[in-house]
C-alpha positions as CSV (number, residue, x, y, z in Angstrom):
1,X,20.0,-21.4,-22.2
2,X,19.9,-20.2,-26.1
3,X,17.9,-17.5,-24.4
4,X,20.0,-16.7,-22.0
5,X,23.2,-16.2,-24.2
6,X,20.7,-13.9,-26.3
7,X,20.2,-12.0,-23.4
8,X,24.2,-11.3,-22.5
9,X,24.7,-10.6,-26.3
10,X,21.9,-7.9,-26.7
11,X,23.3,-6.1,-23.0
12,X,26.8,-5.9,-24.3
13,X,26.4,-4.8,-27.9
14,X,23.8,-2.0,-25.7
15,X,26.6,-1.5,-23.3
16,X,29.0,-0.8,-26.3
17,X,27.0,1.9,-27.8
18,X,25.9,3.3,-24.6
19,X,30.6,3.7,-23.9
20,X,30.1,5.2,-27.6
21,X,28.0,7.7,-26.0
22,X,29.8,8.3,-22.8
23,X,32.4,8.9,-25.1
24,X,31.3,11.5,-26.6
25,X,29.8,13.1,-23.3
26,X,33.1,13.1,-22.2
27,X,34.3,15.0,-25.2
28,X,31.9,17.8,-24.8
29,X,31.7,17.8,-21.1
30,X,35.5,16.6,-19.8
31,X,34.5,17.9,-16.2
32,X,32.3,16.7,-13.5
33,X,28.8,18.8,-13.8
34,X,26.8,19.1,-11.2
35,X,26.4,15.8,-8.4
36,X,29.2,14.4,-10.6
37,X,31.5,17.2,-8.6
38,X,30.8,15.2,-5.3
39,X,30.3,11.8,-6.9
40,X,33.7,11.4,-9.0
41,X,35.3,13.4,-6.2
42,X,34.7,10.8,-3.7
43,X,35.4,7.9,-6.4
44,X,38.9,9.4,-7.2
45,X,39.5,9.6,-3.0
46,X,38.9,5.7,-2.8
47,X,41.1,5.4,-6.6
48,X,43.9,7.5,-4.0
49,X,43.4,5.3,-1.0
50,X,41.8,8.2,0.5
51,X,38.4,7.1,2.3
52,X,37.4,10.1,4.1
53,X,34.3,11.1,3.4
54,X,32.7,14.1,1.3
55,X,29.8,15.7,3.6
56,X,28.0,16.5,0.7
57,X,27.3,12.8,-0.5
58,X,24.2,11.8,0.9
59,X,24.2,8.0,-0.2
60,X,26.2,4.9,0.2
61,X,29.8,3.9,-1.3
62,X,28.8,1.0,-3.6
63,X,29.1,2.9,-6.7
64,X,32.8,4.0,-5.6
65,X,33.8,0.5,-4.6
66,X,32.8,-0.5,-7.7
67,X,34.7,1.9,-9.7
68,X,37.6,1.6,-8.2
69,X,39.3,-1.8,-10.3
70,X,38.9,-0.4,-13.6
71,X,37.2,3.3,-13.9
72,X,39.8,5.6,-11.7
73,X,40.0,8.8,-14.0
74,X,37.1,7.0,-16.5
75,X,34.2,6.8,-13.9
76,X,31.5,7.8,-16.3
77,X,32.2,4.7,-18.4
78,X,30.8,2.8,-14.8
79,X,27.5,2.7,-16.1
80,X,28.6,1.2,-19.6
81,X,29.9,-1.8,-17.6
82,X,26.6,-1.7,-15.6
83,X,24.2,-1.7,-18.9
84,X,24.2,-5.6,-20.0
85,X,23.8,-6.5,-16.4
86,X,20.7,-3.8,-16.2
87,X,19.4,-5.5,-19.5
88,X,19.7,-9.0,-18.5
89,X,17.7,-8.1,-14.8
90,X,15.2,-6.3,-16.8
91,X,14.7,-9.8,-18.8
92,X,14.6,-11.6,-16.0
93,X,12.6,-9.3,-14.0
94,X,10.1,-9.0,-16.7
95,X,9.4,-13.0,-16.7
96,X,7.9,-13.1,-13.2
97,X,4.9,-11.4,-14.8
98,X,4.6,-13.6,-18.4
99,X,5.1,-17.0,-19.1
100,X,8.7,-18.6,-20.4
101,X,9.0,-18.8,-23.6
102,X,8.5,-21.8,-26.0
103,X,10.2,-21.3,-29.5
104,X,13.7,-20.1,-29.6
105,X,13.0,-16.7,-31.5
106,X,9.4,-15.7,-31.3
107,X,7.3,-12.8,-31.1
108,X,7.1,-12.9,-27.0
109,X,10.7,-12.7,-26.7
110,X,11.2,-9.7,-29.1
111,X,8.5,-7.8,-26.7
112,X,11.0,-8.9,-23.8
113,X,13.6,-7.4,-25.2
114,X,11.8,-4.2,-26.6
115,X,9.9,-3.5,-23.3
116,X,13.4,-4.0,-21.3
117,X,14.8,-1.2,-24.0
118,X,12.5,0.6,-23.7
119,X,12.6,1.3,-19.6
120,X,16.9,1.9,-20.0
121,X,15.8,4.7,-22.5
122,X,13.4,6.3,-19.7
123,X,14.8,9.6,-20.3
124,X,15.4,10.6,-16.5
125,X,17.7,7.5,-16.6
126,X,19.5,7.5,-19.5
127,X,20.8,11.0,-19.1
128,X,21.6,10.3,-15.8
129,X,23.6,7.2,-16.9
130,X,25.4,9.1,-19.2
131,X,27.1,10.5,-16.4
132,X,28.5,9.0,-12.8
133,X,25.4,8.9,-11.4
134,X,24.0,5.8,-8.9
135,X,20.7,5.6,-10.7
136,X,21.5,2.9,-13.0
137,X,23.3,0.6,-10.6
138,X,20.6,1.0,-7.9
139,X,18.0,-0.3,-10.6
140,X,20.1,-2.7,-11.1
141,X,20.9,-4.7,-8.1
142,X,16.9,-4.3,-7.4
143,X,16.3,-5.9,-10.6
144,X,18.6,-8.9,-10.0
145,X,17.7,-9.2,-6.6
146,X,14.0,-9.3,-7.1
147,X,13.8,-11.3,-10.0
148,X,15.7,-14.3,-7.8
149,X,14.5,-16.7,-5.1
150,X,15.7,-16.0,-1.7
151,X,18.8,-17.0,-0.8
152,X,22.4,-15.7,0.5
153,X,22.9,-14.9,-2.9
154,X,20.0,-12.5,-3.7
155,X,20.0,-11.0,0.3
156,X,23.8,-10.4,-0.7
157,X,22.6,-8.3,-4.0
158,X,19.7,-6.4,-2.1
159,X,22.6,-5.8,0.9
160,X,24.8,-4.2,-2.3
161,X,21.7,-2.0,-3.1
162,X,21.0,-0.7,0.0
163,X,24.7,0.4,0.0
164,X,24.0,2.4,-3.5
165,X,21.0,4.1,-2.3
166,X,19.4,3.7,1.6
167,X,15.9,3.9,0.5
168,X,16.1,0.4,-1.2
169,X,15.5,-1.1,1.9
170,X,11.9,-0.5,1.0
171,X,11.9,-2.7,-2.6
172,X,14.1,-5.5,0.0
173,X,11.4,-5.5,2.5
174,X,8.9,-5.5,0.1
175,X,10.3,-8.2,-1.5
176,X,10.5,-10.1,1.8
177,X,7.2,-9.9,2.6
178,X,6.0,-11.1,-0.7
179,X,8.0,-14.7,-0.2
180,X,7.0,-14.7,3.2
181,X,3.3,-14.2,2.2
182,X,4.5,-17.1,-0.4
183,X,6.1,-19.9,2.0
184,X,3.4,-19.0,4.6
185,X,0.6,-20.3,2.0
186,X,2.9,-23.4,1.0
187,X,3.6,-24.7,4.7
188,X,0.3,-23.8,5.9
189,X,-1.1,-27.6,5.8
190,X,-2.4,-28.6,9.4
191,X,0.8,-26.7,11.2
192,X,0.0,-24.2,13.5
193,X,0.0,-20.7,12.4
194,X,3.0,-19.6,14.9
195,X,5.5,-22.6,13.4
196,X,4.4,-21.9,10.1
197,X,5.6,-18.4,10.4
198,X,8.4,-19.5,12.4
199,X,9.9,-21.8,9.8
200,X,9.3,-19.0,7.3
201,X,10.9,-16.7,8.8
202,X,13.7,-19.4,9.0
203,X,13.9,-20.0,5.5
204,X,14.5,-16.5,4.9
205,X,17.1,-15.7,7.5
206,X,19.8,-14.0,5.6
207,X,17.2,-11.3,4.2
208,X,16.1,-10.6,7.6
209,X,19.7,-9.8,8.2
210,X,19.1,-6.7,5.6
211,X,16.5,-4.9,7.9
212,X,18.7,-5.8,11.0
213,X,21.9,-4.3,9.9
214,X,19.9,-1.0,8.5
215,X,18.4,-0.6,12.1
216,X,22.0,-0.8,13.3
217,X,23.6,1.8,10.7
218,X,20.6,3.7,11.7
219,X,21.1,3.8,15.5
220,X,25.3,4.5,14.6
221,X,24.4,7.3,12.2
222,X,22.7,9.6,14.7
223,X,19.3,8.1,14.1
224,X,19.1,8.8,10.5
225,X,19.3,7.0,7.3
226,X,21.2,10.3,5.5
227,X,25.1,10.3,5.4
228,X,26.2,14.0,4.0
229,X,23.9,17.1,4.0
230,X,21.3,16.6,6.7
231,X,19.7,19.6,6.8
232,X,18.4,19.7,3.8
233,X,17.5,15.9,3.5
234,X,14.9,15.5,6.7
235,X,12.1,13.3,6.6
236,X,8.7,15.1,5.6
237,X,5.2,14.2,5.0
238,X,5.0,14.8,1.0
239,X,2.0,13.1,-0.2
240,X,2.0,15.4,-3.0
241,X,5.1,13.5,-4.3
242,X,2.4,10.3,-5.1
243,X,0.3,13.0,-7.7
244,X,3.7,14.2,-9.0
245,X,4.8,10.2,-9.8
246,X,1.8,9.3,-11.1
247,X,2.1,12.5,-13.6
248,X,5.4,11.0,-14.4
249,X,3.9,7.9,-15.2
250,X,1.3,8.7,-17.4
251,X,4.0,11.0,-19.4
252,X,6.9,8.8,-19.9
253,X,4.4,5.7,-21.1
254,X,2.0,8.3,-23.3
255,X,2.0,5.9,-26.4
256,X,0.7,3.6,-24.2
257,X,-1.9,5.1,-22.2
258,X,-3.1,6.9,-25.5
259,X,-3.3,3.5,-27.1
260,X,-5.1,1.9,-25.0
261,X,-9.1,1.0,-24.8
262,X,-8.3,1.4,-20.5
263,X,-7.9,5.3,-21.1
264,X,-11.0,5.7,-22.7
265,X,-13.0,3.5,-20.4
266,X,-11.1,5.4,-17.6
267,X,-12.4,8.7,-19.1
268,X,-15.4,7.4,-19.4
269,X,-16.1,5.7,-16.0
270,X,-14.6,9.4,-14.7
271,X,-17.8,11.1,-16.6
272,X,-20.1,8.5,-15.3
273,X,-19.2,9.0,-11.8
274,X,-19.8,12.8,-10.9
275,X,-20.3,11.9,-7.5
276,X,-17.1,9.9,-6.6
277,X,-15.5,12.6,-8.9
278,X,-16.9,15.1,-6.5
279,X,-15.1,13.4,-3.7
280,X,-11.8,12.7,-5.6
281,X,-11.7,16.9,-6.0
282,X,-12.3,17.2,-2.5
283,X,-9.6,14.6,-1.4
284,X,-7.0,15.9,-3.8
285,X,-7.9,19.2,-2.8
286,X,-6.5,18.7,0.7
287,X,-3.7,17.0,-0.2
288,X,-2.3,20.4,-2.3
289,X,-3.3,22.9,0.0
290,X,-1.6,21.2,3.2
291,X,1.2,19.3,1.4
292,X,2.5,21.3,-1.6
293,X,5.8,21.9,-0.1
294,X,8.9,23.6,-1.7
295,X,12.5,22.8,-1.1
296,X,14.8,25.4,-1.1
297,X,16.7,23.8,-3.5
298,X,13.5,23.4,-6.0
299,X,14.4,27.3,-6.8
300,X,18.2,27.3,-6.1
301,X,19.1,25.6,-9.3
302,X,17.7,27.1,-12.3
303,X,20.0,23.3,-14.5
304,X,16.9,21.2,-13.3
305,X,13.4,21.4,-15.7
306,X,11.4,20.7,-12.3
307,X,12.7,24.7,-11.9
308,X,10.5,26.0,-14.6
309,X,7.9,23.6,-14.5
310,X,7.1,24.8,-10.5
311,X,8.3,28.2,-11.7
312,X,6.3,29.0,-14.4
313,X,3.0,26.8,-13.6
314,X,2.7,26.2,-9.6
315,X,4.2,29.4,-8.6
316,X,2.5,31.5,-11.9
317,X,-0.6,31.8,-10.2
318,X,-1.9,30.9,-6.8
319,X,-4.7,28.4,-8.4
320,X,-2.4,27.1,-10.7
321,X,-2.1,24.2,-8.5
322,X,-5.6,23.2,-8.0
323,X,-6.2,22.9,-11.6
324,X,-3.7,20.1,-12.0
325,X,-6.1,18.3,-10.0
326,X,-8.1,17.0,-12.6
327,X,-5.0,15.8,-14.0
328,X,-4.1,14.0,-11.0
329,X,-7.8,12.4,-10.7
330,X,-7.4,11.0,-14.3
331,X,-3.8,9.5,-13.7
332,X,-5.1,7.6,-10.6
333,X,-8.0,6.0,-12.6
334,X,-5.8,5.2,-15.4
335,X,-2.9,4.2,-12.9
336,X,-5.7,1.7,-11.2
337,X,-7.0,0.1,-14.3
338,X,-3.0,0.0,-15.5
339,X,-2.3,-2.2,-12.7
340,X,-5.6,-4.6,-12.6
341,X,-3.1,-7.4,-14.0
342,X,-1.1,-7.6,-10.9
343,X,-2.4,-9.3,-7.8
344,X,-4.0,-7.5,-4.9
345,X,-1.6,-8.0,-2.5
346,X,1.1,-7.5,-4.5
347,X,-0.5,-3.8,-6.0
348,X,-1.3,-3.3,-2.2
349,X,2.5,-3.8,-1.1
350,X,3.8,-2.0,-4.7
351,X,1.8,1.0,-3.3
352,X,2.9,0.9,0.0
353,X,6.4,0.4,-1.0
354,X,6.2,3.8,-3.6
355,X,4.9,5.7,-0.9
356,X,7.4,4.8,1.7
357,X,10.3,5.4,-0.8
358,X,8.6,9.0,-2.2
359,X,6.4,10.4,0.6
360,X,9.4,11.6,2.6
361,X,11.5,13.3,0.4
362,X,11.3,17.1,0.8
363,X,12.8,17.4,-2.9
364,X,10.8,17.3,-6.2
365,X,13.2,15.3,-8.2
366,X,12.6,13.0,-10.6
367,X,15.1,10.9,-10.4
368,X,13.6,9.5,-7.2
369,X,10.4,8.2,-9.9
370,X,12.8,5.9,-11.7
371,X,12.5,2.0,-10.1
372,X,8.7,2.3,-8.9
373,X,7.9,3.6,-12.7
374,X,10.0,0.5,-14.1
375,X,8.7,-1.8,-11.5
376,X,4.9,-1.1,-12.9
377,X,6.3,-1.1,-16.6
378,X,8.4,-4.2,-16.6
379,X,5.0,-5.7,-14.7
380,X,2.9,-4.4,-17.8
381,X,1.7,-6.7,-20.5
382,X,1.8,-4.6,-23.5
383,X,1.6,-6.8,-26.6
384,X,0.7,-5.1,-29.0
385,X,4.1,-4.5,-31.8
386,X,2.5,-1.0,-32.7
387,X,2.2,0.5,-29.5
388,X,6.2,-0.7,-28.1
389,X,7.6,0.8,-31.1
390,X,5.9,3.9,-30.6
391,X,6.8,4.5,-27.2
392,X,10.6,3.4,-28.2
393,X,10.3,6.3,-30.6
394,X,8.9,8.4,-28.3
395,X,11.6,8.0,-25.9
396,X,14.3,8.3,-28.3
397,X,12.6,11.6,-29.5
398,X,12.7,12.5,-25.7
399,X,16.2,11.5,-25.5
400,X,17.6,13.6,-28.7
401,X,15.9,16.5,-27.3
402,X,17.2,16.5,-24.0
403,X,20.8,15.2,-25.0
404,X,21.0,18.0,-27.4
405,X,20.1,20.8,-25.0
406,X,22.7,19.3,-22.4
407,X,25.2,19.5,-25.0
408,X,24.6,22.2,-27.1
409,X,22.9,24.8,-24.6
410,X,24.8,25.8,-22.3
411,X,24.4,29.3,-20.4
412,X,26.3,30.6,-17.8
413,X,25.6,32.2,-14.6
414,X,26.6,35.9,-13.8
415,X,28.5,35.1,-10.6
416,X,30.4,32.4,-12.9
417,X,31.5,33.7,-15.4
418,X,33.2,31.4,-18.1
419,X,31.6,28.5,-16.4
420,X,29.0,26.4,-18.5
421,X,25.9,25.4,-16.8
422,X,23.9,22.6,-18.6
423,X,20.2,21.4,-18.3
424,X,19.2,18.4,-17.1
425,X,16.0,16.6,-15.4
């Protein structure tokens, strides 16, 4: 219980600074930039009583709904009410993986709350919470949700996530299947294998409901899980999306993976291997020749850095892209060994579940890298004092960079003139 308080404390005096923040944001940039235009747009319709629909917004209403009793005219300060709830389901989601504590203040439970920092300063997310943006609340009903029992309760949270963002139907299911696998090992004792599953199934009734109600929405939204902007949001087969993540991965924990003896066992096992290394050229190979694709809005917007990284590297030179490669084969051995704590079947259904979330999007964003990056980071039992406060100041470093150019480097574009354009992830 002591802990528990702690945990509400810590999220508000974050939430606090993180208003502080907003604040500010607000001071420099009074209008809604970029998504915001769409997002706060269709906030201030509901705030008016107004619930047609913008046919630019691709996701779900939750984050207007929400809005709508306290933040009409304030909706950036949204996410500073969200921020002790995103602390607290970090917390909570973080246990799962470690053991409870034992002493009231001890060593275990200042990691807690370092490593559950430490994933709200991911830079891709804190910029974007700095603005009205359904990043933060979508990471946050998945963190509740999953870090509960099933019940009506956590099926009602998981419903309220699927209604930020569609794709969480993935993390829901996956979720699902995890308890089922759970109750199904529990029962099994001299039952038959069909009542077993049967009375499993049972037990989780209202989170089958989620999967049924999507398939409905589905069949009522003209066979497709997109709301605004079709076109430019169809299902494709990306596989490339998996290298790009696990690039992400391996930069925003580098303190980690530098400090750690599994990189240089990773390198080494690499070296020793020239013949699976061989192969793992090969494979990747195939997988950037026939699925590098670009969206047309990659190069539309030169606000996003994904436009100069694919500018200035993939598109420099045709080979550009094939010498990534060997970055790609080294953060899949170190991704591997990062995840040899975790069960099988759980790493099995985590990778499944990443794949089915990032393997159809058409757009390089990385935004989209957010929950199954803190998923594996939340999982990951990092101990050592040293190493967290490194990557904290790593990602505060990140942060005052990036902040600063948002706020202080603005350009404009010639067929704007007078309008500020800003750069963002």
């Amino acid at each position: 219980l002591t802990f528990f308080f702690l945990d509400w404390f810590i999220g508000t005096f974050l939430g606090v600074l993180h208003s502080f923040l907003v604040n500010y944001v607000y001071k420099v940039v009074p209008e809604p930039y970029m998504d915001e235009i769409f997002h706060i747009d269709q906030a201030r319709r509901f705030c008016a009583s107004n619930f047609t629909w913008n046919p630019k917004i691709t996701t779900p209403p939750a984050l207007y709904v929400l809005s709508l009793p306290f933040f009409c005219g304030y909706e950036r300060y949204t996410n500073s009410a969200l921020i002790p709830f995103a602390f607290v389901g970090c917390m909570q989601f973080r246990q799962l993986f470690q053991k409870p504590f034992i002493s009231k203040l001890n060593f275990r439970y200042l990691e807690f709350t370092l490593s559950s920092l430490i994933v709200l300063l991911l830079p891709v997310l804190f910029q974007s919470s700095l603005l009205y943006y359904t990043d933060l609340l979508s990471l946050t009903t998945l963190l509740w949700a999953s870090s509960l029992q099933p019940s009506i309760f956590s099926s009602f949270i998981f419903a309220i996530s699927i209604c930020t963002r569609q794709t969480n139907i993935i993390w829901a299911a996956i979720y699902g299947l995890t308890h089922l696998f759970i109750l199904f090992k529990k029962l099994n004792k001299g039952t038959s294998s069909i009542m077993i599953l049967i009375r499993s199934l049972l037990h989780l009734w209202s989170l089958i409901l989620l999967p049924v109600g999507f398939i409905i929405f589905f069949m009522l939204n003209g066979n497709s899980v997109v709301l605004g902007d079709r076109l430019a949001h169809q299902p494709v087969a990306h596989f490339m999306q998996i290298c790009y993540f696990l690039i992400f991965l391996c930069f925003s924990s580098a303190p980690l993976l530098a400090l750690s003896p599994k990189t240089y066992r990773c390198l080494g096992y690499i070296i020793r291997k020239p013949i699976k290394l061989l192969f793992s050229c090969l494979l990747f190979t195939c997988c950037v020749y026939f699925f590098t694709l670009q969206h047309p809005y990659l190069l539309a917007d030169n606000r996003h850095f994904t436009f100069y990284i694919w500018r200035r590297w993939f598109l420099h030179h045709p080979y550009c892209k094939y010498i990534t490669i060997i970055l790609y084969i080294i953060a899949l051995q170190l991704f591997s060994q990062m995840m040899e704590h975790i069960p099988r079947a759980l790493t099995l259904l985590y990778i499944l579940g990443t794949a089915a979330v990032l393997v159809p999007a058409h757009l390089l964003e990385p935004r989209y890298f957010i929950i199954p990056y803190i998923f594996w980071r939340l999982s990951y039992p990092e101990r050592r004092f040293l190493v967290i406060i490194l990557e904290l100041i790593y990602e505060i470093i990140i942060n005052a960079i990036v902040l600063y150019i948002f706020l202080y480097m603005p350009f404009e574009w010639l067929h704007e003139p007078g309008v500020k354009q800003r750069f963002m992830w």
